[in-house]
C-alpha positions in Angstrom: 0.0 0.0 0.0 2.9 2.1 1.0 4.4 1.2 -2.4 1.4 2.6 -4.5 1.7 6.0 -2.5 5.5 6.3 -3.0 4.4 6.1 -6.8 7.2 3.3 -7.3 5.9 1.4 -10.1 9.5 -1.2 -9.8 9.6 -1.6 -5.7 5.7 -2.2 -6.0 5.7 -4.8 -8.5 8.5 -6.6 -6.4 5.9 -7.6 -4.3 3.9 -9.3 -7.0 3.6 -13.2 -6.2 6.0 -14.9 -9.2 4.3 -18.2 -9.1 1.0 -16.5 -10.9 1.0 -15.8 -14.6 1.1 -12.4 -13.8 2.3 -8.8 -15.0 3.1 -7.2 -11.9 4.8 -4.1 -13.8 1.4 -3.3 -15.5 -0.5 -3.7 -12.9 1.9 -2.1 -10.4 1.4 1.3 -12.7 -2.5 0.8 -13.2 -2.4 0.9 -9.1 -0.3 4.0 -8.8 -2.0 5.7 -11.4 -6.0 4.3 -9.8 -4.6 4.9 -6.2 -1.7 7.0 -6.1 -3.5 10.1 -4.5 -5.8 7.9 -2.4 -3.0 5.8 -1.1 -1.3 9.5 0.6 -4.0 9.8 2.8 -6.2 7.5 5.4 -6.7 4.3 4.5 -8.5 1.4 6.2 -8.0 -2.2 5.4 -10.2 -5.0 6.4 -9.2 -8.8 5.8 -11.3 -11.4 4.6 -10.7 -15.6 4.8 -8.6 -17.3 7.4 -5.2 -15.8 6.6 -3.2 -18.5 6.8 -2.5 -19.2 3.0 -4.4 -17.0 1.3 -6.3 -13.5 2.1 -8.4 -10.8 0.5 -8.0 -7.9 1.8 -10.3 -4.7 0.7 -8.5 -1.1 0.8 -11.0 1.9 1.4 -8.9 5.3 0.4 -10.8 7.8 2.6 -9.8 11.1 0.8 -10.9 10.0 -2.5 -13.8 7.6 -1.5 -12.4 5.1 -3.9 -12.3 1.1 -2.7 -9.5 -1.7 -4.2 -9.7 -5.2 -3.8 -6.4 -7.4 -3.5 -5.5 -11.0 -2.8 -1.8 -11.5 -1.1 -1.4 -15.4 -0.4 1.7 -17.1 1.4 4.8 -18.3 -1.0 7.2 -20.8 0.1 10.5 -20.1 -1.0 13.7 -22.4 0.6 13.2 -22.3 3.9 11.2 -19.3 3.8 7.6 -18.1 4.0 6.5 -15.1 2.6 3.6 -13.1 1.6 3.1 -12.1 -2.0 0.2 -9.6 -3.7 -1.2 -11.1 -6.6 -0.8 -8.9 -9.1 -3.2 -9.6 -12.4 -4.4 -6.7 -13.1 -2.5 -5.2 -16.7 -6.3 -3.5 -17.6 -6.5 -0.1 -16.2 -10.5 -0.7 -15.8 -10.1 -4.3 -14.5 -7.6 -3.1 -11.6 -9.9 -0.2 -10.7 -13.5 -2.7 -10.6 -14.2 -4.1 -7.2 -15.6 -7.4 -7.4 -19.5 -7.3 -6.2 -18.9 -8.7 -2.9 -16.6 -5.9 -1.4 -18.7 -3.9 1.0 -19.2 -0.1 -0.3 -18.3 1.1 3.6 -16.0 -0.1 5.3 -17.1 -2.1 8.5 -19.9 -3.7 7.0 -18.8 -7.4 6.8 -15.4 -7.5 8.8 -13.1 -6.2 11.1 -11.1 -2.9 10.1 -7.9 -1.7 10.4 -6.6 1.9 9.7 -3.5 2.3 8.5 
């Protein structure tokens, strides 16, 4: 999230889970350009699903009332776990839609944290 404010297309698409078919590069700059002024001000995240392996998690961007949806999921790599943001999203429209289950407020279905 902190990547998408800094407006660092490269660091932000480092996060991007490498076992996907993805294109975290496009989809890195669709989130910066979607979120980027959102991302500078409050923010509050809730998380969906166990959390173990996979979660969703739903960003609300306060100052911009705008709402993004992203899955991070746990990626074994030697000896080491570590969480990766699947990153699938090279459409500009497609990384700004919300799919229909993401509440409009946050709140609604889950717990909330602001960030």
């Amino acid at each position: 999230m902190w990547q998408i404010a800094d407006g660092n297309a490269r660091e932000l698409a480092r996060l991007a889970d490498d076992h996907e078919m993805s294109a975290p590069e496009k989809t890195a700059a669709n989130w910066i350009t979607a979120f980027g002024k959102g991302a500078s001000g409050k923010v509050t995240a809730e998380f969906y699903d166990e959390g173990s392996v996979r979660q969703a998690v739903v960003l609300y961007f306060h100052g911009t009332e705008q709402i993004k949806h992203i899955n991070v999921r746990v990626v074994s790599g030697g000896n080491k776990e570590k969480w990766r943001v699947v990153m699938t999203e090279p459409d500009p429209a497609q990384a700004r839609t919300a799919p229909p289950w993401v509440p409009k407020k946050p709140g609604e279905l889950g717990s909330k944290t602001p960030l």
